[in-house]
Biotite code that builds the C-alpha atoms (Angstrom):
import biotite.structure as struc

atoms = struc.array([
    struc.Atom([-31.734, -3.070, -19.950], chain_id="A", res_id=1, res_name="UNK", atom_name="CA", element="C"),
    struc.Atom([-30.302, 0.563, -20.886], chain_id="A", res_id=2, res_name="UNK", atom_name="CA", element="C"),
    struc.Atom([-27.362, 0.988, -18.599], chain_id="A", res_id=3, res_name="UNK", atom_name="CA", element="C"),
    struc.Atom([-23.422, -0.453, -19.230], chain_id="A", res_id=4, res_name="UNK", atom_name="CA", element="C"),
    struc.Atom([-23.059, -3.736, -17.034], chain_id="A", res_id=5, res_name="UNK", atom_name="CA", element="C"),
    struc.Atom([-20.561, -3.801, -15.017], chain_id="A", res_id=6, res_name="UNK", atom_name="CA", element="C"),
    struc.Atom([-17.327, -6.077, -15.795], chain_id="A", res_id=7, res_name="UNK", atom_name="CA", element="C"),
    struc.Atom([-17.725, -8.920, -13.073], chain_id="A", res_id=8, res_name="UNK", atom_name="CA", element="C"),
    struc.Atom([-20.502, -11.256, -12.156], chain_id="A", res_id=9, res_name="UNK", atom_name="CA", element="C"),
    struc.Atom([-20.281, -13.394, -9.285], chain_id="A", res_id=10, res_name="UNK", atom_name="CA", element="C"),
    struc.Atom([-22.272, -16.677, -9.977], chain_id="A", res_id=11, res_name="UNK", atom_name="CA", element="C"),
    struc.Atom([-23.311, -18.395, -6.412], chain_id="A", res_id=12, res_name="UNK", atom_name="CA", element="C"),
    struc.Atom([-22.572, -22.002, -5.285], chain_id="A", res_id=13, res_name="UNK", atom_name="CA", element="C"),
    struc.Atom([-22.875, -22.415, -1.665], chain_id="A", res_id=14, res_name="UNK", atom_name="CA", element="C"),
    struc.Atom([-21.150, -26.077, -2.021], chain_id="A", res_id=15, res_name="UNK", atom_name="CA", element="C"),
    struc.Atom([-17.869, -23.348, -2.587], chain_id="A", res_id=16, res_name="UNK", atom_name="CA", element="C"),
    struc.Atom([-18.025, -21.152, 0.576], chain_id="A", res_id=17, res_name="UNK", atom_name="CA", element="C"),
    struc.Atom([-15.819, -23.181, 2.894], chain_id="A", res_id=18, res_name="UNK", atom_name="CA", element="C"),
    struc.Atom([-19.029, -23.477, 5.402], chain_id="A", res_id=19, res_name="UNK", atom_name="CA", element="C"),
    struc.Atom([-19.438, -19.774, 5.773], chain_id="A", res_id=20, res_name="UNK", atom_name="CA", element="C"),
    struc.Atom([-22.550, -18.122, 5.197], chain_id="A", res_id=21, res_name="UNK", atom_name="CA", element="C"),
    struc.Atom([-23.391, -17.393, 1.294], chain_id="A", res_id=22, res_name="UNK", atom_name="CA", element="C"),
    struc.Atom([-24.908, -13.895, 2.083], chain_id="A", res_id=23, res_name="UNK", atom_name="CA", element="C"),
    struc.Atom([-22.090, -12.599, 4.168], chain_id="A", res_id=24, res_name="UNK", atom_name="CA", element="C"),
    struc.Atom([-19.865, -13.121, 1.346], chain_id="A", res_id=25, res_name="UNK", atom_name="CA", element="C"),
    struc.Atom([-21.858, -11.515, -1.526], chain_id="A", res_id=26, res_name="UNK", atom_name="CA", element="C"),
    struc.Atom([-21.698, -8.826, 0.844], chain_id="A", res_id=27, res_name="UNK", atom_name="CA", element="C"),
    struc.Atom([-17.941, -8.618, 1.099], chain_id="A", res_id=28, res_name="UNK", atom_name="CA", element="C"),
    struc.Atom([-17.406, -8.800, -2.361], chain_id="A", res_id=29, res_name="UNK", atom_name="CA", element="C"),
    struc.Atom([-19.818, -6.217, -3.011], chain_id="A", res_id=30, res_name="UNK", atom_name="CA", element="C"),
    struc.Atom([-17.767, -3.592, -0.092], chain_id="A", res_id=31, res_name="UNK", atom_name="CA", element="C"),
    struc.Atom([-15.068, -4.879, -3.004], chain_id="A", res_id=32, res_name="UNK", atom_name="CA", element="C"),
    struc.Atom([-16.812, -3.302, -5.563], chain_id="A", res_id=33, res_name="UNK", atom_name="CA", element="C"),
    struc.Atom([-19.114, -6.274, -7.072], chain_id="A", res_id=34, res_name="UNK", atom_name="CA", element="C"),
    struc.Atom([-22.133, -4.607, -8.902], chain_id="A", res_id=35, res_name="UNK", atom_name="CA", element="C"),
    struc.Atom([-23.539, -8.018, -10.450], chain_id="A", res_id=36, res_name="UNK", atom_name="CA", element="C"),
    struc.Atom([-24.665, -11.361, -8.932], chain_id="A", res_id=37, res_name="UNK", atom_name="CA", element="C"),
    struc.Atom([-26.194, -14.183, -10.974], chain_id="A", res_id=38, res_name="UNK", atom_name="CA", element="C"),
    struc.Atom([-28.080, -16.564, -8.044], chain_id="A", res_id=39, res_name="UNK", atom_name="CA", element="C"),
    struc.Atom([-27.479, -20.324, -9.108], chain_id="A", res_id=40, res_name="UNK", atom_name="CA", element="C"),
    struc.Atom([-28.530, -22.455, -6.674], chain_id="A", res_id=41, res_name="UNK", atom_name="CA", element="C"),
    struc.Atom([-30.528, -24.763, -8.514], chain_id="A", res_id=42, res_name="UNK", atom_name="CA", element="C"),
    struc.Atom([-31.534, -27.136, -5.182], chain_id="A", res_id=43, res_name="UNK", atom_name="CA", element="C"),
    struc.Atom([-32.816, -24.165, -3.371], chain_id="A", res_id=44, res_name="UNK", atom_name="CA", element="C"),
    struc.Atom([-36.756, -24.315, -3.535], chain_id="A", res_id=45, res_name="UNK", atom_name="CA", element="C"),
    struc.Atom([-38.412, -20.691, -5.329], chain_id="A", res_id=46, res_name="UNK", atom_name="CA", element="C"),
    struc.Atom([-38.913, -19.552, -1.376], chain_id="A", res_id=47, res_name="UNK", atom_name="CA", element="C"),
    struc.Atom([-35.640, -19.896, 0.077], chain_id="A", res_id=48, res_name="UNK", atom_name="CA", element="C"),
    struc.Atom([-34.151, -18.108, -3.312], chain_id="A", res_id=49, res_name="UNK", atom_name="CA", element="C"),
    struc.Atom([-36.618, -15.553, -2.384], chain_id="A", res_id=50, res_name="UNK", atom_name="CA", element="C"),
    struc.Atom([-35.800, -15.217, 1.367], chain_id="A", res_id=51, res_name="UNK", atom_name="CA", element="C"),
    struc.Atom([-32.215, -15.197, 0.478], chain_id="A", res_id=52, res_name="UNK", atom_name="CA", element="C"),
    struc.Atom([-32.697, -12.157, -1.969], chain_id="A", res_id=53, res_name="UNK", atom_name="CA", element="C"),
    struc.Atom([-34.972, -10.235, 0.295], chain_id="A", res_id=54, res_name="UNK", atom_name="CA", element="C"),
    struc.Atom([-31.823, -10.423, 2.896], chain_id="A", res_id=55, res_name="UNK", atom_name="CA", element="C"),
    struc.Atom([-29.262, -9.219, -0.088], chain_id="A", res_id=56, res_name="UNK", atom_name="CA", element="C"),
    struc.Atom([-31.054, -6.477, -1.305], chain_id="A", res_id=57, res_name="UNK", atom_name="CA", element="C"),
    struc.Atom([-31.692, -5.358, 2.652], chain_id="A", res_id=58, res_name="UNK", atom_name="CA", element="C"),
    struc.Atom([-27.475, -5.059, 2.512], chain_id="A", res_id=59, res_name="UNK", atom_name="CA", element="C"),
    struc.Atom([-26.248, -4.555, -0.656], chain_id="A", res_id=60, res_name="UNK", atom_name="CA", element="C"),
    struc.Atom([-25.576, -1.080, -2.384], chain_id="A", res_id=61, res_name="UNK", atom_name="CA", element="C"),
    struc.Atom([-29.394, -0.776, -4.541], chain_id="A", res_id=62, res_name="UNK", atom_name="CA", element="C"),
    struc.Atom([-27.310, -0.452, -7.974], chain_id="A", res_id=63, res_name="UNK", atom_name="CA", element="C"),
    struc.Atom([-26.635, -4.150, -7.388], chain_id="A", res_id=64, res_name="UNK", atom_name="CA", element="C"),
    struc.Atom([-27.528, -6.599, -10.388], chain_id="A", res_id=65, res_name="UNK", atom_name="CA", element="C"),
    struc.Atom([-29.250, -9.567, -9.569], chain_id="A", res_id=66, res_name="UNK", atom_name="CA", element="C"),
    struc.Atom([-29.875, -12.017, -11.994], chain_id="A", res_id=67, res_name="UNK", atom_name="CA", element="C"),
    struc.Atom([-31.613, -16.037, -11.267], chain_id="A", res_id=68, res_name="UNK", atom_name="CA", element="C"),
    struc.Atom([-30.834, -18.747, -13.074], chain_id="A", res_id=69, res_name="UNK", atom_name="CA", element="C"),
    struc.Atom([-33.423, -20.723, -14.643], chain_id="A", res_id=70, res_name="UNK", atom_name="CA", element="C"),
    struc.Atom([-36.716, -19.468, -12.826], chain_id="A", res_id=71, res_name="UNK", atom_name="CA", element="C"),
    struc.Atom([-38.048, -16.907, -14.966], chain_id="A", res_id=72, res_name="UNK", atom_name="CA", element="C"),
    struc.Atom([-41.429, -16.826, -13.320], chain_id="A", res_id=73, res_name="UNK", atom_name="CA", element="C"),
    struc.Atom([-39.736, -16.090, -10.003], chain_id="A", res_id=74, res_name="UNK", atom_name="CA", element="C"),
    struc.Atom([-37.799, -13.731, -12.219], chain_id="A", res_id=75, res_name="UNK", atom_name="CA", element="C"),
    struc.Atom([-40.365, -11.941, -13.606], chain_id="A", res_id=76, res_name="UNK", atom_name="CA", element="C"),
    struc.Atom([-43.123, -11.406, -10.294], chain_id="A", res_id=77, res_name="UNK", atom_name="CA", element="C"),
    struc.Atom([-39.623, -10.329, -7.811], chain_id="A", res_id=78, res_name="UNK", atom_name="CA", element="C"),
    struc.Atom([-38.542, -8.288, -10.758], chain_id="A", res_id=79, res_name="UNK", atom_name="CA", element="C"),
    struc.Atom([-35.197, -9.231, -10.911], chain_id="A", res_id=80, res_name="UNK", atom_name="CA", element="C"),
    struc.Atom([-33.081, -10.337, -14.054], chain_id="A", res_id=81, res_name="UNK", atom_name="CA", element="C"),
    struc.Atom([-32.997, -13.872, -15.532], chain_id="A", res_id=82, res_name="UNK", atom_name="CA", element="C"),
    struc.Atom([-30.330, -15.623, -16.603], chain_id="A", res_id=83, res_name="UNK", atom_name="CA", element="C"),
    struc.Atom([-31.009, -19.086, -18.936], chain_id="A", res_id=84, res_name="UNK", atom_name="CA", element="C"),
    struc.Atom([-29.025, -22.317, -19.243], chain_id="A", res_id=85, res_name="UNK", atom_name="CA", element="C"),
    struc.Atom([-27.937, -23.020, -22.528], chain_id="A", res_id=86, res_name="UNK", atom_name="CA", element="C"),
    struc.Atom([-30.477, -25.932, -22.906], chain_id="A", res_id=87, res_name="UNK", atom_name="CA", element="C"),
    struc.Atom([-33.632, -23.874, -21.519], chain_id="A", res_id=88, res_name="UNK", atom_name="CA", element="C"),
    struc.Atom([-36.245, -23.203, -23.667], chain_id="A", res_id=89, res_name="UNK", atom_name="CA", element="C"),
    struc.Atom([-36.533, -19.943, -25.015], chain_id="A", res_id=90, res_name="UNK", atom_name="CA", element="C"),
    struc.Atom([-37.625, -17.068, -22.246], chain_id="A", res_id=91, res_name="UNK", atom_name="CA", element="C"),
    struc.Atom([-41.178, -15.325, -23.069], chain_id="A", res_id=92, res_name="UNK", atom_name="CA", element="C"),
    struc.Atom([-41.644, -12.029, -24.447], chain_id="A", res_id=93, res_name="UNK", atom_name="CA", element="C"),
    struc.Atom([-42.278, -10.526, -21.388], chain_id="A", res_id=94, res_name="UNK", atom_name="CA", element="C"),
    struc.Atom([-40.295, -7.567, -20.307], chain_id="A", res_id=95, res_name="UNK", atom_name="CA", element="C"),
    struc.Atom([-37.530, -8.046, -17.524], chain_id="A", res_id=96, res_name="UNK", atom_name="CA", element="C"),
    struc.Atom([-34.508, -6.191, -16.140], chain_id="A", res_id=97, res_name="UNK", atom_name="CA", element="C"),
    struc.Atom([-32.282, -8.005, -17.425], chain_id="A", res_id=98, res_name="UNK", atom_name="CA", element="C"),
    struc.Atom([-31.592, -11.425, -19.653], chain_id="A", res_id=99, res_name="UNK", atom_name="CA", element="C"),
    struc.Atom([-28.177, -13.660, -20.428], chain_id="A", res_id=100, res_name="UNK", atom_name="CA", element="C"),
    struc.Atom([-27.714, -16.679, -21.498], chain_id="A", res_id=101, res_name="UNK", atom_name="CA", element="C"),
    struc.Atom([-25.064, -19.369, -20.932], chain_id="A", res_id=102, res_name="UNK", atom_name="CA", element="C"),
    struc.Atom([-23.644, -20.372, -24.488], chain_id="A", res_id=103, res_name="UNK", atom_name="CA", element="C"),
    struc.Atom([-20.738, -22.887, -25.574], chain_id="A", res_id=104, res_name="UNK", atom_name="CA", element="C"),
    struc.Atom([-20.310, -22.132, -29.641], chain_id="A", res_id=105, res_name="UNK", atom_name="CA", element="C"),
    struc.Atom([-21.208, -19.701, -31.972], chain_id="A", res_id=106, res_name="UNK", atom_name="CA", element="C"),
    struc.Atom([-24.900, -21.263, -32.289], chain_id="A", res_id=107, res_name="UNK", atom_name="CA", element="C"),
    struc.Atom([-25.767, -20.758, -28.999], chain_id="A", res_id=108, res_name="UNK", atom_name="CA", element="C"),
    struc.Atom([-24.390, -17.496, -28.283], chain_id="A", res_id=109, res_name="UNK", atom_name="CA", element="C"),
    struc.Atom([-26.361, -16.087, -32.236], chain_id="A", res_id=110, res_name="UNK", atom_name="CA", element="C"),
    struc.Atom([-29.486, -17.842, -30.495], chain_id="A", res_id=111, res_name="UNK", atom_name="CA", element="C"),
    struc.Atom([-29.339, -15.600, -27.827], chain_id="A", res_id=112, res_name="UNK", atom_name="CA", element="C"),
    struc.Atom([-28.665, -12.525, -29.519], chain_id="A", res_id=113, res_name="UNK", atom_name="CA", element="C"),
    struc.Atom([-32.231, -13.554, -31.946], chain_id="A", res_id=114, res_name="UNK", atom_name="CA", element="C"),
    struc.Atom([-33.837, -13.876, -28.480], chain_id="A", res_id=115, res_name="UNK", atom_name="CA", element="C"),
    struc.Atom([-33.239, -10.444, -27.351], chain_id="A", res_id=116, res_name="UNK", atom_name="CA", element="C"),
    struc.Atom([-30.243, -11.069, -24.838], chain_id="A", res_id=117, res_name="UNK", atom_name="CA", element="C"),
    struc.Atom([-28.484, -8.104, -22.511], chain_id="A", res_id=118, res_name="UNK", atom_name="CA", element="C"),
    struc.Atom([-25.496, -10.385, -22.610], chain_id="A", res_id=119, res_name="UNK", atom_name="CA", element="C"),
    struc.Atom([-23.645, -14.277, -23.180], chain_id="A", res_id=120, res_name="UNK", atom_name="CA", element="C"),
    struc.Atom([-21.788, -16.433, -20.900], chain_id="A", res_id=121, res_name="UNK", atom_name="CA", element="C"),
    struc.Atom([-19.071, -17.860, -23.029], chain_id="A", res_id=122, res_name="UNK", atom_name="CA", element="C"),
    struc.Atom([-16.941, -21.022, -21.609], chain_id="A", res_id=123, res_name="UNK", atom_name="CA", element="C"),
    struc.Atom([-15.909, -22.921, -19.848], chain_id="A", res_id=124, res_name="UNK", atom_name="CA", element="C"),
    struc.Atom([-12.561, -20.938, -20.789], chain_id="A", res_id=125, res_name="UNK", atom_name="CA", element="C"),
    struc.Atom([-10.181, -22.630, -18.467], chain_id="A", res_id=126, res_name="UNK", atom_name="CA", element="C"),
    struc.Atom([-10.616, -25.653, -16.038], chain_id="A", res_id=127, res_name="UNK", atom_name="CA", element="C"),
    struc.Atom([-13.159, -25.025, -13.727], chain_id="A", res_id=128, res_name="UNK", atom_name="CA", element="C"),
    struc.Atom([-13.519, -26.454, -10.120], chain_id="A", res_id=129, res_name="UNK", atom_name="CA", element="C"),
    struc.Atom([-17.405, -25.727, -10.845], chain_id="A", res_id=130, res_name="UNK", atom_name="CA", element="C"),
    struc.Atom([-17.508, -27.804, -13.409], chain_id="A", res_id=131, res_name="UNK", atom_name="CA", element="C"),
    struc.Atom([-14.587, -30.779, -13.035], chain_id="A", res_id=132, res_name="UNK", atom_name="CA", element="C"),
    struc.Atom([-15.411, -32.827, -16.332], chain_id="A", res_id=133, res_name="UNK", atom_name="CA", element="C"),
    struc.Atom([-16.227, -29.806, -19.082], chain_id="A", res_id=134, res_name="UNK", atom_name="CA", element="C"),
    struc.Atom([-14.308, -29.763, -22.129], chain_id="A", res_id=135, res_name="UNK", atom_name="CA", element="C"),
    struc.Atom([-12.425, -26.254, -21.883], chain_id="A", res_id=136, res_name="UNK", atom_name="CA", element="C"),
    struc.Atom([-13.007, -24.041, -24.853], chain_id="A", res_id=137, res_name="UNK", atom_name="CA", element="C"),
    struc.Atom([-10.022, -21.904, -24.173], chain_id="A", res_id=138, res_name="UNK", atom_name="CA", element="C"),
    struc.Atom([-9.346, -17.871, -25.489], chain_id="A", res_id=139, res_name="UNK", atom_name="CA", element="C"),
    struc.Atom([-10.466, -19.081, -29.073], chain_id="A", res_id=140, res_name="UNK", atom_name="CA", element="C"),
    struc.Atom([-13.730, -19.357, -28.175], chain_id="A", res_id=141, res_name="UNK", atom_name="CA", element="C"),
    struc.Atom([-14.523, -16.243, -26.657], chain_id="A", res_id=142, res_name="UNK", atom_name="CA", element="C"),
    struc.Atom([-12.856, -14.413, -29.981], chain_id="A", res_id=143, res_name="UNK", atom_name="CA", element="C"),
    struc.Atom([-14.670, -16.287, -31.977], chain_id="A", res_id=144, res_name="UNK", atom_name="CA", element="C"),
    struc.Atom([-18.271, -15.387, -30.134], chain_id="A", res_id=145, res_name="UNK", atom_name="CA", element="C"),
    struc.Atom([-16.797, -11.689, -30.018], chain_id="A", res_id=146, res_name="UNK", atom_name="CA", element="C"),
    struc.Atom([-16.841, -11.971, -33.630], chain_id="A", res_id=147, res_name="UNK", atom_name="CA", element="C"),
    struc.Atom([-20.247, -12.891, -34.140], chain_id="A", res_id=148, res_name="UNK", atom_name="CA", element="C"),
    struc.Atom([-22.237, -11.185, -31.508], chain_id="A", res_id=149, res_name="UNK", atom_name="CA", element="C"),
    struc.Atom([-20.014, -7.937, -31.182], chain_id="A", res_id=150, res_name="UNK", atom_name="CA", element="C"),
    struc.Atom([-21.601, -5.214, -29.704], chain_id="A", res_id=151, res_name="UNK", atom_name="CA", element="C"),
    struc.Atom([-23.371, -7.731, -27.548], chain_id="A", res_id=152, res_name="UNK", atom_name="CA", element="C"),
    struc.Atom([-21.185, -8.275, -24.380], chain_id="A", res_id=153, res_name="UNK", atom_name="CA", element="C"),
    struc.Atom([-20.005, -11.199, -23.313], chain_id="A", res_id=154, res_name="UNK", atom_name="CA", element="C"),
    struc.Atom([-18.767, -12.531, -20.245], chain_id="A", res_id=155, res_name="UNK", atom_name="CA", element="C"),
    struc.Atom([-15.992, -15.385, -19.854], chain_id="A", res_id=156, res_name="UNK", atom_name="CA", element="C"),
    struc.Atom([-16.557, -17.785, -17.324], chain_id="A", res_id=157, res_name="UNK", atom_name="CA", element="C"),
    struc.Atom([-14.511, -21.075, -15.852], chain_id="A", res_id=158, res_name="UNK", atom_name="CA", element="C"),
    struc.Atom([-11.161, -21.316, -14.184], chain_id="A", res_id=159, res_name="UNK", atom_name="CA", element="C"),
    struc.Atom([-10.613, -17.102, -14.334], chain_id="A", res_id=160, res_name="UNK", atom_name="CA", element="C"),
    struc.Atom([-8.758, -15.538, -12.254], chain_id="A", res_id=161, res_name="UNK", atom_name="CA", element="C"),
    struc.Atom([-6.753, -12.339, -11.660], chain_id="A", res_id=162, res_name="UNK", atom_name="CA", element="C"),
    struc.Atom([-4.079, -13.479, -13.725], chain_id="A", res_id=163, res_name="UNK", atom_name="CA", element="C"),
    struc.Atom([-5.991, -14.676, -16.454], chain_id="A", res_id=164, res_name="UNK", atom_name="CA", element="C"),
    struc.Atom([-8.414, -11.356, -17.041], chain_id="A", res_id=165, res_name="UNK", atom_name="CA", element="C"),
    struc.Atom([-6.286, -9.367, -19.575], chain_id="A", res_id=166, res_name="UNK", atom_name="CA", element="C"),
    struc.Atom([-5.980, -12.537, -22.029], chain_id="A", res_id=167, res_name="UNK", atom_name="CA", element="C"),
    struc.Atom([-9.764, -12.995, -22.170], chain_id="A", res_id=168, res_name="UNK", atom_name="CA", element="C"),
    struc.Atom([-10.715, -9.100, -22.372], chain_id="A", res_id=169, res_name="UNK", atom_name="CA", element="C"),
    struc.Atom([-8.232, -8.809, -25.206], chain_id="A", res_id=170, res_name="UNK", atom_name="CA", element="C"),
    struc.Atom([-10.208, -11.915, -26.779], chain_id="A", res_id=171, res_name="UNK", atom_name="CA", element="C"),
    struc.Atom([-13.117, -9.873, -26.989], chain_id="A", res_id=172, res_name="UNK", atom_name="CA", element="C"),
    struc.Atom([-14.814, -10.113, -23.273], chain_id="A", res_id=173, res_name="UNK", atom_name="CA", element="C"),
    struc.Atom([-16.430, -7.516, -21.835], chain_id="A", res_id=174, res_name="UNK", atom_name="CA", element="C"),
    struc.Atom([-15.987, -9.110, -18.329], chain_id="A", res_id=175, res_name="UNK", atom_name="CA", element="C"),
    struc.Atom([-15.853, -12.049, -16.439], chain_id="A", res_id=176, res_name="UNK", atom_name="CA", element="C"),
    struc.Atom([-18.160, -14.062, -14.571], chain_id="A", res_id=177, res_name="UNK", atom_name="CA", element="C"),
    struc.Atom([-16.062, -16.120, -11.515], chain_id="A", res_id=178, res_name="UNK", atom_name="CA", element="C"),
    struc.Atom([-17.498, -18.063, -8.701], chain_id="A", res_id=179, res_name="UNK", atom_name="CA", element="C"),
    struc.Atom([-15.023, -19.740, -6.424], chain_id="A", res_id=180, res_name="UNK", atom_name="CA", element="C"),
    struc.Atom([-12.509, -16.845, -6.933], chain_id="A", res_id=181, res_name="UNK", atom_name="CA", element="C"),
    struc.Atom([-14.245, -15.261, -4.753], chain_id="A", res_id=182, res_name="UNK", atom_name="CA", element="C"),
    struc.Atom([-16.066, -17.450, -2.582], chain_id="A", res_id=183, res_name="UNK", atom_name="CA", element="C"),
    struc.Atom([-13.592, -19.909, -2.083], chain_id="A", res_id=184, res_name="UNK", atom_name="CA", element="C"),
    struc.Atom([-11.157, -17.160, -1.163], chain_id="A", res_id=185, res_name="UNK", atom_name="CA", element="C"),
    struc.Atom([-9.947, -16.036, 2.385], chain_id="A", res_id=186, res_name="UNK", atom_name="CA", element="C"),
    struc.Atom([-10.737, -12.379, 2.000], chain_id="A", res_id=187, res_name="UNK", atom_name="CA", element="C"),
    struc.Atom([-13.466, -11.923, -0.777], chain_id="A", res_id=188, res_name="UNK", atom_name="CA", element="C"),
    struc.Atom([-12.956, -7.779, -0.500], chain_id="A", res_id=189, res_name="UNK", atom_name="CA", element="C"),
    struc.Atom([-9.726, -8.073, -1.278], chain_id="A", res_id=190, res_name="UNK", atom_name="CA", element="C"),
    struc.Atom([-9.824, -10.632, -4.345], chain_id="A", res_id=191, res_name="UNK", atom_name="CA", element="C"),
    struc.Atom([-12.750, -8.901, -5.579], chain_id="A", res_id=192, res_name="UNK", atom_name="CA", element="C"),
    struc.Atom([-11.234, -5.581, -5.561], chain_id="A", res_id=193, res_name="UNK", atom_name="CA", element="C"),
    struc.Atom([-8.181, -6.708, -7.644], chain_id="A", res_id=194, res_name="UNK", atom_name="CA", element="C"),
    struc.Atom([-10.396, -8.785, -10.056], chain_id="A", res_id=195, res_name="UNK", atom_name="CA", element="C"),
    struc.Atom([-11.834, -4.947, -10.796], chain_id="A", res_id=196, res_name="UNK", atom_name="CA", element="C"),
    struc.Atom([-8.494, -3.588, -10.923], chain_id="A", res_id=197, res_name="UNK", atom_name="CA", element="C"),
    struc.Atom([-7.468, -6.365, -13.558], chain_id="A", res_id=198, res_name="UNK", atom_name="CA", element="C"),
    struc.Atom([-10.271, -5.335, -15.279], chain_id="A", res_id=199, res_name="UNK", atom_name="CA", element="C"),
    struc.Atom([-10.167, -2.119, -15.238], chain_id="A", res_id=200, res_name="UNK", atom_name="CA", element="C"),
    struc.Atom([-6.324, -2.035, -16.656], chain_id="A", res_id=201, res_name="UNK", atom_name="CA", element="C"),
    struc.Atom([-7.418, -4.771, -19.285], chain_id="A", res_id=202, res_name="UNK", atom_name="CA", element="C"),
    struc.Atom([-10.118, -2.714, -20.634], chain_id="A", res_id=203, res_name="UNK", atom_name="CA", element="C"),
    struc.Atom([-8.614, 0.341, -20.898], chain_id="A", res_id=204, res_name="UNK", atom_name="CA", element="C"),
    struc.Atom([-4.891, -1.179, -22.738], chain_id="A", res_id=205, res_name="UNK", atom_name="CA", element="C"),
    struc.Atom([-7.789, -3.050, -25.482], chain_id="A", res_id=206, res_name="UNK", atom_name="CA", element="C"),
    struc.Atom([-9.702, -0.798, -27.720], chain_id="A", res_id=207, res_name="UNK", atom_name="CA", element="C"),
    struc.Atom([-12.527, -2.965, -28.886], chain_id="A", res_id=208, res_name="UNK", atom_name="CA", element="C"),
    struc.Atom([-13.806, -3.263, -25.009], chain_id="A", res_id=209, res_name="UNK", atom_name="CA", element="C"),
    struc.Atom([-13.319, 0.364, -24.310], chain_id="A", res_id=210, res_name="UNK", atom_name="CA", element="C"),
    struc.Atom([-17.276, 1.410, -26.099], chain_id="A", res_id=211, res_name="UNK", atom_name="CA", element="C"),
    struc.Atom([-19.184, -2.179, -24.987], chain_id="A", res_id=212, res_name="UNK", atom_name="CA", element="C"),
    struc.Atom([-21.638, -2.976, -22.345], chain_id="A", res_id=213, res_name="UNK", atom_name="CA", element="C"),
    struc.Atom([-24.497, -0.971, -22.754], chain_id="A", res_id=214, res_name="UNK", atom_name="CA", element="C"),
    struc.Atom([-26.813, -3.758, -22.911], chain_id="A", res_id=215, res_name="UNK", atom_name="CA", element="C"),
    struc.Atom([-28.666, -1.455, -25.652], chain_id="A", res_id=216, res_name="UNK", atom_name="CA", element="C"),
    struc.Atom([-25.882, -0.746, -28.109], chain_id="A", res_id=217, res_name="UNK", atom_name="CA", element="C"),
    struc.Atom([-26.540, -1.179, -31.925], chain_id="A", res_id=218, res_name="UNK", atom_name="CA", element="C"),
    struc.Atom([-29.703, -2.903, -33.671], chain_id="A", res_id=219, res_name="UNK", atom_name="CA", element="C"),
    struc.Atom([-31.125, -5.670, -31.590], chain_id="A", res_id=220, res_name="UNK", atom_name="CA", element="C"),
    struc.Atom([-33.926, -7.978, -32.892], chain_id="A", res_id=221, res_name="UNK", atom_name="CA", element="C"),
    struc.Atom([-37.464, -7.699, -31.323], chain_id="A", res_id=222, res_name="UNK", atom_name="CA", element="C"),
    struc.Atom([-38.515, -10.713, -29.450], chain_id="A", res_id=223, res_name="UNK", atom_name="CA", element="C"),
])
């Protein structure tokens, strides 16, 4: 990966759509600006993931990011990016797009960087609907990660909304990852284009964000 990422990942669930139809609303938010979507449905089989992506990529802008959780063979033959579960096992050497990581401490988040990560997942931040029983980390954690992993970007997931962006960019995020903001919403344009907005304003009022991203940026270990 050689290119900045953008600042916000959508991260699907179709338990959070209200009943409406998963691809419709990727493809709102991404008329809203969305550049990056991480496809977790982990009780889809490989060929439904496979027939949903074929009808994505048939309707979204071909700059678009997407990333699958947890099936990095799928990953690798549909050559699309991979993103791992903090638990998984370590990804082979294989090249790819694009690889993240979901992290909740320092240790997880320096075991991705030794493994050759384009970015971290750092949370949950804030209480999440996603994820009911976490423990929250709160702002703390993210600086702390920022600290260690810095230039490596990191995205802040759980509980963020518009109103929370600027405290976690300032912690050291490069973006944010969100999933019912946007799918739970009425108008998933319109929410997505001022999550951008709030990022955008963040990022440009916090120095240490204004030169991250590029997935490439300073020494990175081989794998």
């Amino acid at each position: 990966m050689n290119r900045e990422l953008p600042r916000l990942m959508l991260v699907t669930d179709r338990r959070r759509t209200r009943g409406r139809q998963l691809v419709d609303l990727i493809v709102a938010a991404a008329d809203g600006g969305l550049r990056f979507v991480q496809v977790r449905e982990k009780d889809m089989g490989d060929a439904e993931i496979i027939d949903m992506i074929g009808r994505l990529r048939e309707r979204l802008p071909p700059e678009m990011l997407i990333a699958v959780n947890g099936r990095e063979e799928l990953a690798q033959r549909h050559g699309l990016g991979l993103h791992l579960p903090a638990s998984a096992p370590a990804p082979s050497t294989a090249e790819r797009r694009l690889f993240g990581r979901s992290t909740h401490d320092e240790p997880e988040a320096l075991r991705a960087v030794l493994e050759g990560a384009d970015y971290v997942l750092v949370g949950t931040v804030f209480r999440s609907e996603s994820k009911p029983g976490a423990a929250v980390s709160g702002i703390a954690l993210v600086e702390r990660i920022w600290r260690q992993v810095d230039p490596l970007p990191i995205f802040a997931i759980g509980g963020i909304t518009i109103a929370k962006v600027p405290a976690v960019i300032h912690a050291g995020a490069w973006g944010v990852a969100v999933c019912g903001a946007i799918l739970g919403d009425n108008d998933p344009r319109r929410v997505t284009e001022g999550l951008q907005l709030a990022l955008a304003v963040a990022a440009r009022a916090c120095p240490q964000s204004r030169n991250r991203g590029d997935a490439q940026a300073g020494p990175r270990p081989s794998r």
